[in-house]
C-alpha positions as CSV (number, residue, x, y, z in Angstrom):
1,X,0.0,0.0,0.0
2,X,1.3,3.6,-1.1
3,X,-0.3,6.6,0.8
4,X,-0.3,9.5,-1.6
5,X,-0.7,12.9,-1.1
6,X,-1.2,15.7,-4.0
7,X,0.4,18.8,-5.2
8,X,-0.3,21.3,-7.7
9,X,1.6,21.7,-10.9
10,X,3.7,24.2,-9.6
11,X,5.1,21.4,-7.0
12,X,3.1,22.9,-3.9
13,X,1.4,20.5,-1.7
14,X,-2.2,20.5,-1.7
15,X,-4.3,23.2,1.0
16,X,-6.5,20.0,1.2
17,X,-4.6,17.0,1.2
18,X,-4.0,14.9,4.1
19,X,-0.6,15.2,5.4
20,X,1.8,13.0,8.2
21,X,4.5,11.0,8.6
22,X,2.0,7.8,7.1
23,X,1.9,9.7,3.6
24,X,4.7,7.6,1.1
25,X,4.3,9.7,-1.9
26,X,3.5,13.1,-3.5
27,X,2.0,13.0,-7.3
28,X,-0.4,15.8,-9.1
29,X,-3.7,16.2,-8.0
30,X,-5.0,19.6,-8.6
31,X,-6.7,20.2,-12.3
32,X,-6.3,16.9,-13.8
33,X,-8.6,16.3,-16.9
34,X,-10.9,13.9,-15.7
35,X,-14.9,12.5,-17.5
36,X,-18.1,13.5,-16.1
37,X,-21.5,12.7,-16.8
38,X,-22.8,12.8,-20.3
39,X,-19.2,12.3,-21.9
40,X,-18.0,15.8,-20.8
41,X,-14.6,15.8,-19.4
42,X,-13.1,19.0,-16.5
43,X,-10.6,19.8,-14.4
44,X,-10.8,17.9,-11.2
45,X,-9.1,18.0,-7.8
46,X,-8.1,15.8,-5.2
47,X,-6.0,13.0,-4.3
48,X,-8.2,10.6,-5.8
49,X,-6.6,12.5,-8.8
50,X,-3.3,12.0,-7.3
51,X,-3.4,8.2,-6.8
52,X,-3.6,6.9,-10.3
53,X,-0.6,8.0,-11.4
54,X,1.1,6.1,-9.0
55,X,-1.2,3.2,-9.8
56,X,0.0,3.5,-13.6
57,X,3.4,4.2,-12.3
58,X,2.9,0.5,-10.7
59,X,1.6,-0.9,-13.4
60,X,4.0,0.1,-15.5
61,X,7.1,-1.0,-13.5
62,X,5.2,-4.3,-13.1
63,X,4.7,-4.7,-16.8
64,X,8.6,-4.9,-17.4
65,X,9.3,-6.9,-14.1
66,X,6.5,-8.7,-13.4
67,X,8.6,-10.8,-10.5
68,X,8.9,-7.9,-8.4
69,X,7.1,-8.1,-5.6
70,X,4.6,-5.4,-4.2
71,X,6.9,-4.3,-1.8
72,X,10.1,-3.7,-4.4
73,X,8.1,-1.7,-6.6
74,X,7.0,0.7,-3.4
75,X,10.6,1.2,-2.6
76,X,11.5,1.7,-6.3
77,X,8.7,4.1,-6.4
78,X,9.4,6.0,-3.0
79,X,13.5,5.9,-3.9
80,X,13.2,7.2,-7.5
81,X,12.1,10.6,-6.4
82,X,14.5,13.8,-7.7
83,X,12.7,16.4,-6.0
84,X,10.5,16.9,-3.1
85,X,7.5,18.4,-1.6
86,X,6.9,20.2,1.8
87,X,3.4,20.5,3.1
88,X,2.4,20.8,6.5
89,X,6.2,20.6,7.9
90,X,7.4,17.7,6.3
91,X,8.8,16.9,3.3
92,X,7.6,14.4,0.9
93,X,9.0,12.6,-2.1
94,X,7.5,13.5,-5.5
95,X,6.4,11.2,-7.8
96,X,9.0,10.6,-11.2
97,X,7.7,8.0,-13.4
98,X,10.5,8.2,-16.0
99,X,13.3,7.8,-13.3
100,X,10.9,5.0,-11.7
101,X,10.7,2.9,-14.8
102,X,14.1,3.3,-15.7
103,X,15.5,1.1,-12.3
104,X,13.7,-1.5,-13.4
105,X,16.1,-4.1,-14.3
């Protein structure tokens, strides 16, 4: 399990995200393009926007590896991070997909 956290696209954590020494991860949440009713599509907020990209960041890693288990793609995940992200007094990793995918081996 990953507990992610969001940020904006300017790399500042979220006014409404939850934040604490539980959170793993930081990945964008604010203004994603997400579908609504009737086939319309707006921006959205929220870390529920934030979590599937580290869920396709998984995914990902697992389709190259897929004898990896759960636990050695969090740490490639978590340890992959080039920058970070202070909310709340701590500091978080933030999410890098590219770097992420290129330690699989």
């Amino acid at each position: 399990m990953l507990i992610v956290a969001s940020c904006d696209n300017k790399k500042r954590f979220s006014s409404f995200s939850d934040a604490g020494k539980a959170v793993d991860i930081v990945s964008p949440g604010e203004g994603i393009w997400s579908f609504v009713l009737d086939g319309e599509y707006e921006a959205c907020s929220g870390t529920s926007m934030a979590a599937p990209f580290v869920t396709g960041t998984a995914a990902l890693i697992f389709s190259l590896d897929n004898s990896l288990s759960a636990c050695e793609v969090k740490d490639i995940i978590i340890n992959s991070s080039t920058e970070t992200v202070t909310g709340y007094g701590f500091e978080y990793p933030l999410l890098n997909v590219g770097e992420a995918v290129s330690r699989v081996k």
